[in-house]
C-alpha positions as CSV (number, residue, x, y, z in Angstrom):
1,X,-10.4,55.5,76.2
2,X,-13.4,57.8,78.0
3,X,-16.3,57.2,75.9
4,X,-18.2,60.7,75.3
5,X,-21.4,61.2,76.8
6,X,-24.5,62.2,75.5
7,X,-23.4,66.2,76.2
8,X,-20.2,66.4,75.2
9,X,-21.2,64.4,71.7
10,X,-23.9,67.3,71.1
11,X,-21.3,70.2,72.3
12,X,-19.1,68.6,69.6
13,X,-21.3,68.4,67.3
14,X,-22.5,71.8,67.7
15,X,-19.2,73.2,68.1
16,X,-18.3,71.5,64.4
17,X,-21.6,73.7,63.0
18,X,-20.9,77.1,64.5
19,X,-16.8,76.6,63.3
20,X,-15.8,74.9,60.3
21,X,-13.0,73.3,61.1
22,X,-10.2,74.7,59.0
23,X,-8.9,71.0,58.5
24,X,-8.5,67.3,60.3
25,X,-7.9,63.8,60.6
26,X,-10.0,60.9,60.6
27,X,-9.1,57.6,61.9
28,X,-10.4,53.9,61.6
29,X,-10.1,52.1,64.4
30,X,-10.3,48.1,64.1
31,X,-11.6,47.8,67.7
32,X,-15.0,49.5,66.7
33,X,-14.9,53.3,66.3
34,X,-14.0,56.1,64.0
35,X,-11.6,58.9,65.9
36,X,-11.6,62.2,64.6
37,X,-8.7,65.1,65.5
38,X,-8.9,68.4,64.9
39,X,-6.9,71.6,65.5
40,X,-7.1,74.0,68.2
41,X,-4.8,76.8,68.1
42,X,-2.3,75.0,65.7
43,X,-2.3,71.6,67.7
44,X,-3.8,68.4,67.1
45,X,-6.5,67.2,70.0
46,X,-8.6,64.3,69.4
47,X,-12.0,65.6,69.1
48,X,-14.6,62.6,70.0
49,X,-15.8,59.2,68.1
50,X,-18.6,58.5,65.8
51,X,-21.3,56.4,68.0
52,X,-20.4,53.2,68.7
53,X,-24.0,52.2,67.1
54,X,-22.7,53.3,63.9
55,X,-19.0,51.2,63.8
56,X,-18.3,47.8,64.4
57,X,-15.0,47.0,62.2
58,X,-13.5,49.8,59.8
59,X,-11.1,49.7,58.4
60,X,-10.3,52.6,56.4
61,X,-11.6,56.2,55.7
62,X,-11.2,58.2,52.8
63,X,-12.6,61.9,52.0
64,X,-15.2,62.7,49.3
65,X,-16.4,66.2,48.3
66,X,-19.8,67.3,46.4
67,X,-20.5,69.7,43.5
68,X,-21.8,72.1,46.2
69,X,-18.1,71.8,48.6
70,X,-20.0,69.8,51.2
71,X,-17.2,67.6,53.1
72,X,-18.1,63.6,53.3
73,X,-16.0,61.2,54.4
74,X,-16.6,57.5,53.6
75,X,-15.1,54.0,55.8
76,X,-15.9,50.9,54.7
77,X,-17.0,48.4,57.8
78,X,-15.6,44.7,57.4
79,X,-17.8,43.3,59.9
80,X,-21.0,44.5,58.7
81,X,-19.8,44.5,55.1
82,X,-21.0,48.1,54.4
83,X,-20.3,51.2,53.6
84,X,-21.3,54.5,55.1
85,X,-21.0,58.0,54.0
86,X,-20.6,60.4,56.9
87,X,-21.4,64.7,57.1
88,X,-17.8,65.9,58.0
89,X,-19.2,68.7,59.9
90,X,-21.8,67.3,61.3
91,X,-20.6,63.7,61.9
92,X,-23.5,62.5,61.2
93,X,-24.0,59.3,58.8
94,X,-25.9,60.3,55.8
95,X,-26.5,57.1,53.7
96,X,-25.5,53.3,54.3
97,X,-25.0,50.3,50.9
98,X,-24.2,46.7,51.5
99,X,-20.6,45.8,50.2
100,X,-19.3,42.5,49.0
101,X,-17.6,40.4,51.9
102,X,-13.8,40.9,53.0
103,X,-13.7,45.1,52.8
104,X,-9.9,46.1,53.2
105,X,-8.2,49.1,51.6
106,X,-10.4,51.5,49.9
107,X,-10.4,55.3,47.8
108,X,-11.9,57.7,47.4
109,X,-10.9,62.0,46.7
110,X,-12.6,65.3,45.8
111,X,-10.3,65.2,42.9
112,X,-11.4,62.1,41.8
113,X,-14.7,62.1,41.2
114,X,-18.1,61.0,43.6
115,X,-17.2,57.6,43.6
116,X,-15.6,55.5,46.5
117,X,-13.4,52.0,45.5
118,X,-13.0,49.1,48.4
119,X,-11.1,46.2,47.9
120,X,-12.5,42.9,48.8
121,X,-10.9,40.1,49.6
122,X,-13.2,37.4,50.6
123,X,-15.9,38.1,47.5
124,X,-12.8,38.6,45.7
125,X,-12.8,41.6,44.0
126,X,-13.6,45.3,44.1
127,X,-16.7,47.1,44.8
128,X,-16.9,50.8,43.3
129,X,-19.5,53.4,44.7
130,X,-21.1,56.1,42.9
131,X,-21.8,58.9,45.4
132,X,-25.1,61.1,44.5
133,X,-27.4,63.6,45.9
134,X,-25.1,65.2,48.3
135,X,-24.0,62.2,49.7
136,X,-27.7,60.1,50.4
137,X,-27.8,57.8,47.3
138,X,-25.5,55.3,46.7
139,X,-25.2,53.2,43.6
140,X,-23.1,49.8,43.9
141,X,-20.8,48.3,41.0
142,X,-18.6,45.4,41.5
143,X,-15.4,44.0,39.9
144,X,-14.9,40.3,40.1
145,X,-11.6,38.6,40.1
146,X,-10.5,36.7,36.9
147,X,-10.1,33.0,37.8
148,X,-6.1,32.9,36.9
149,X,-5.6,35.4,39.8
150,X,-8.0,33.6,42.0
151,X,-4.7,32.4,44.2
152,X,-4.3,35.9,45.6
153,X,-6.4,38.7,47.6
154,X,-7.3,41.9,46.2
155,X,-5.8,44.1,49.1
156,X,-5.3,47.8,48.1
157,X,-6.9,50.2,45.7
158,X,-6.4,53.8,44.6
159,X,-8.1,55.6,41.4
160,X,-7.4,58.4,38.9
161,X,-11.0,60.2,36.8
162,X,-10.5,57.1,34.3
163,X,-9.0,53.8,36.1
164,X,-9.0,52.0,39.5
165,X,-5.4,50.3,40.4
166,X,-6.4,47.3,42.3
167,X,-3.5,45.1,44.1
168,X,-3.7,41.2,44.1
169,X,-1.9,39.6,47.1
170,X,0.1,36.7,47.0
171,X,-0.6,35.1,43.4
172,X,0.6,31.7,43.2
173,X,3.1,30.8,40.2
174,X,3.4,27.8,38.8
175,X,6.9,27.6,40.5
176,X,5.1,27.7,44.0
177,X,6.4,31.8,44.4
178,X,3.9,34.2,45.8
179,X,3.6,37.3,43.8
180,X,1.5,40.6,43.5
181,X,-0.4,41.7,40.8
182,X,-1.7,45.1,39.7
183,X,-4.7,45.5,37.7
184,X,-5.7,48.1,35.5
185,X,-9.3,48.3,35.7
186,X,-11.4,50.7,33.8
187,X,-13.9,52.7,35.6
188,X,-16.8,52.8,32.7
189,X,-16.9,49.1,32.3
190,X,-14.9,47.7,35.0
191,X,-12.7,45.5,32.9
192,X,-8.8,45.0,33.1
193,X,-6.9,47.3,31.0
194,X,-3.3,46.4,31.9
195,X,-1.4,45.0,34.6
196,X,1.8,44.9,36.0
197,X,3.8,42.5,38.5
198,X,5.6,43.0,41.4
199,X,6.8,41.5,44.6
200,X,4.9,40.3,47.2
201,X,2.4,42.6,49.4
202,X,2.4,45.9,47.7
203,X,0.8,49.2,48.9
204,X,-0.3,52.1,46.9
205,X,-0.5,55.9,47.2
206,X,-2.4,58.3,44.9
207,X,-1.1,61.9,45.2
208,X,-3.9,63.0,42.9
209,X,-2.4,65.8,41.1
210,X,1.1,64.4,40.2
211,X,-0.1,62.6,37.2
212,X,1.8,59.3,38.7
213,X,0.6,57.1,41.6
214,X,2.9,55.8,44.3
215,X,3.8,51.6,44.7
216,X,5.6,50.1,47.6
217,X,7.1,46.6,48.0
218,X,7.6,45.7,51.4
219,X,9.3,42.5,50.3
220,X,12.2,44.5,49.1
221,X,11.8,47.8,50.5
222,X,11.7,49.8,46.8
223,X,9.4,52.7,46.1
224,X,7.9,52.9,42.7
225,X,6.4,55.7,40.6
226,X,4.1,54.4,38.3
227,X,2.7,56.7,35.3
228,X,-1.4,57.0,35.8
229,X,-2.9,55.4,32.7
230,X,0.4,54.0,30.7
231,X,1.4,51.9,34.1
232,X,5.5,53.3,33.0
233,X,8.0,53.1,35.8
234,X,8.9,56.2,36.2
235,X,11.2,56.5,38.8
236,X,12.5,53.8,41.3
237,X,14.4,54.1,45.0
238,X,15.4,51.4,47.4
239,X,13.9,53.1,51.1
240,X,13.6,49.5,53.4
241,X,12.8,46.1,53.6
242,X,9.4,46.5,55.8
243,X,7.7,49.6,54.1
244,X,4.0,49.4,53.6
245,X,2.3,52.6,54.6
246,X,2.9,55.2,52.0
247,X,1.4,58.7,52.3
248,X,2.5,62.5,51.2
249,X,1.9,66.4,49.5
250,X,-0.8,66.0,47.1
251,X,1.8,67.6,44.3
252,X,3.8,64.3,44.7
253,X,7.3,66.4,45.7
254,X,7.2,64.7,49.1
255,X,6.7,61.5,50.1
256,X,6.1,59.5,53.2
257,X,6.9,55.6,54.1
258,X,6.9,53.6,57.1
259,X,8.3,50.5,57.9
260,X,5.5,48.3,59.4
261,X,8.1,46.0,60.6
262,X,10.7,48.4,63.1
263,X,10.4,48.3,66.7
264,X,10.0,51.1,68.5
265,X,12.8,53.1,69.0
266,X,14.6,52.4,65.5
267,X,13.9,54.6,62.3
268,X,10.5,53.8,61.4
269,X,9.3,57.2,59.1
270,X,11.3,58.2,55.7
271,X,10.7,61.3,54.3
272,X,11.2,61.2,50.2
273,X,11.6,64.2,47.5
274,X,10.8,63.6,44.4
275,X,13.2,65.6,42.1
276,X,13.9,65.8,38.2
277,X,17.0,63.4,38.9
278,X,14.7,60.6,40.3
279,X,14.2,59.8,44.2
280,X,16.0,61.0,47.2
281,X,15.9,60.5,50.8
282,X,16.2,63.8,53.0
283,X,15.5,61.9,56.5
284,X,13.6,59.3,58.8
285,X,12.8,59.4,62.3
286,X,12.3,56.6,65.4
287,X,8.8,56.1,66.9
288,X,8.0,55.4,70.5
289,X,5.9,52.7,69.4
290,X,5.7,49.5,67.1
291,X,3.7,48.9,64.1
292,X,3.7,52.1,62.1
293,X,1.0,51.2,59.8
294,X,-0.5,53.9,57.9
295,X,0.3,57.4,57.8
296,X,-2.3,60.5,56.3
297,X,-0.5,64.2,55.9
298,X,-1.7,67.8,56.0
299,X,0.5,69.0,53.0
300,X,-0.2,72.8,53.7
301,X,2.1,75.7,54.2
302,X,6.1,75.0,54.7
303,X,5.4,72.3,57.7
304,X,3.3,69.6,57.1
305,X,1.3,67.3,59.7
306,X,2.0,63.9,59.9
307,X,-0.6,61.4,61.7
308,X,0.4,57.7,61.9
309,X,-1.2,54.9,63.3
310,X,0.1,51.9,65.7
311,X,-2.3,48.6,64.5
312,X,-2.2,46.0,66.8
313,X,-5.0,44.1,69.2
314,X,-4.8,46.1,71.9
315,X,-3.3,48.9,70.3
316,X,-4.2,52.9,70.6
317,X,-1.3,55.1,69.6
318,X,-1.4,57.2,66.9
319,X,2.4,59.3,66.0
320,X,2.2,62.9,65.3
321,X,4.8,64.0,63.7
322,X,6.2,67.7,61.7
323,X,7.8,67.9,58.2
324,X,9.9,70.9,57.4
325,X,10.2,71.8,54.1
326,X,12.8,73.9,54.4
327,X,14.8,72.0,56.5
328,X,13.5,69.1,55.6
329,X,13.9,66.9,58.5
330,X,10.7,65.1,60.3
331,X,10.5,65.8,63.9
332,X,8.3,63.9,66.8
333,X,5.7,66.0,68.5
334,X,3.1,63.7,70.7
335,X,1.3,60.9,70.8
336,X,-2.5,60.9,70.7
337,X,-4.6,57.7,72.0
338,X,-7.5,57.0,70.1
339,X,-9.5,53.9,70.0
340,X,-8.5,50.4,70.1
341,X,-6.3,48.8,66.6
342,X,-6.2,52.5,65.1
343,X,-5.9,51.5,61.3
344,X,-6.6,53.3,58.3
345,X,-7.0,57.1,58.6
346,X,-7.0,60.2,56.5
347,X,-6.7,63.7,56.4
348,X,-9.6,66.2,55.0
C-alpha cells in the first residue's frame, strides 16, 4: 500500500480539523499500522494511516468519548505491550501506558464509561484503563487469572458501567477436553462475580444499550444472548460452525456474524434479528475473500455500513458491505485495501 507522505498526512490532517467527519472506521492492522476510512459523499475511501512511528502490532481499536464530546479512539499494541489513546480528529496520539504482555481483544465505548479493558494472554489476565483529563492521563489496573483457569488464555473482553466479561480459551478439564470460560469480573474491585461455561473459542459482542451482550461459539456455530449482570441465557440460535466475528445496531435488533472459516466465494456474513420470539436469520452473503474476521457497523438510518476485515500474513482486504433494513438483505459493495493482516477495527 502507498505510504502517505509528509503533505498529504498534514492535508489530512488538516482536512479532519476544518470538517468533522460526520462518522468512520478505524482499523488495526497486524502488519504495523492503524487504517482509518471515512466518507466522502456517502462512500467509504480509506483516508491515510497513523505514522508508522506510532504502530508496530495492534491489534484492536475501540472508540472512547469524554465529558466534553471529544472523540478518542484507543488500540492496544502487542508488540510494544502498550496502549495509546489517539485525538479522532486530529489523529494525533495523546497519551501512551505500558500494558501487561500478550494484548489481544480489548473494549472500550462512550456508553460505557472512560475506561478501556484488554485482554492479556501471556501475563494472563486483563488490564483495565481509566481514561482522564481528556484523554492525557492514564491510570492502569490489572486482573490476574485464578490458578484453576491457568490452563486457558484470556482472549476476548467486552464491559457494561458495572462488570467486565472476560473469555478464557481452552481450559483444560480433568477429562483432557478444552473448554471456555467466562468470567464475571467486577469493575470496582476487579474480582470474579460469576461465570459461565461454554464451548471452545468464544467471541463476544456488547451492543451497549440492549441490556444483554452477544456470545459466539465457533465450535458449534450457536449465538447466545446473555443478560448483562445476571449472566441468563436469554435467547439462543444455531448460525454456523466457524463463526467468530460478531458485530451489529447498538439497539441489539440486528446482528452480524462471520464465519472465520469459509473460503471465498461461499456465504461467509449472516445477518440476525432479534425479535420477541427469539432469533431469526433474514440472510448471508459470499465474500471475495477468505478469512472474514472481524466485522464493525455504522447502525444509522434504514441502511447500515458494514466493514470487515480479511486477517491473514500477507493479507490487505477489508469487505464493505450494505444492510437494508427494510429489505433486509446484505449486499456487497467494494473492497478497500488497507494495510497488511487488517485485524480488529471499529466504527466511531
Amino acid at each position: 500500500m502507498r505510504k502517505l507522505t509528509t503533505l498529504s498526512i498534514a492535508l489530512f490532517i488538516g482536512q479532519s480539523l476544518l470538517a468533522k467527519p460526520v462518522g468512520e472506521f478505524a482499523i488495526a492492522n497486524r502488519g504495523g499500522s492503524l487504517s482509518f476510512i471515512e466518507y466522502q459523499e456517502s462512500d467509504l475511501r480509506l483516508q491515510g494511516d497513523l505514522l508508522s512511528t506510532e504502530v508496530e502490532e495492534p491489534m484492536y481499536v475501540t472508540p472512547l468519548g469524554t465529558p466534553k464530546g471529544q472523540r478518542l479512539v484507543a488500540f492496544a499494541d502487542r508488540t510494544r505491550s502498550q496502549l495509546s489513546v489517539v485525538n479522532a480528529n486530529t489523529k494525533k496520539v495523546l497519551s501512551q501506558i505500558e500494558l501487561s504482555k500478550g494484548a489481544f481483544h480489548q473494549f472500550s465505548h462512550p456508553l460505557t464509561g472512560l475506561r478501556v479493558a484488554v485482554a492479556t494472554d501471556i501475563e494472563k489476565g486483563m488490564d483495565l484503563i481509566e481514561v482522564a483529563d481528556e484523554g492525557r492521563t492514564l491510570r492502569r489496573r490489572h486482573f490476574s487469572l485464578p490458578k484453576v483457569l491457568d490452563s486457558g488464555n484470556p482472549h476476548d473482553v467486552v464491559m457494561d458501567r458495572q462488570f467486565a466479561y472476560l473469555t478464557v480459551k481452552g481450559v483444560q478439564g480433568n477429562d483432557g477436553k478444552k473448554f471456555d470460560v467466562l468470567l464475571q469480573i467486577s469493575l470496582r474491585n476487579l474480582k470474579i462475580v460469576n461465570t459461565k461455561v461454554f464451548s471452545e473459542d468464544i467471541h463476544l459482542f456488547n451492543p451497549v444499550k440492549a441490556g444483554f451482550f452477544v456470545v459466539v461459539e465457533q465450535e458449534t456455530g450457536v449465538l447466545h444472548l446473555i443478560q448483562q449482570g445476571s449472566l441468563k441465557t436469554l435467547a439462543k440460535k444455531k448460525v454456523a460452525v466457524g463463526i467468530h466475528g460478531i458485530s451489529g445496531s447498538e439497539n441489539g435488533r440486528f446482528l452480524f456474524a462471520l464465519d472465520i472459516d469459509e473460503k471465498a466465494g461461499s456465504p461467509a456474513v449472516y445477518a440476525l434479528q432479534v425479535t420477541k420470539q427469539g432469533l431469526k436469520i433474514l440472510d448471508s452473503e459470499a465474500l471475495k475473500f477468505p478469512t472474514a474476521h472481524n466485522i464493525a457497523v455504522d447502525d444509522r438510518g434504514d441502511e447500515f455500513t458494514l466493514v470487515i476485515t480479511h486477517s491473514g500474513g500477507k493479507q490487505t482486504h477489508n469487505s464493505v458491505l450494505r444492510f437494508s433494513i427494510k429489505k433486509k438483505n446484505l449486499i456487497l459493495e467494494k473492497d478497500i485495501s488497507t494495510g497488511v493482516n487488517p485485524f480488529g477495527l471499529t466504527f466511531f
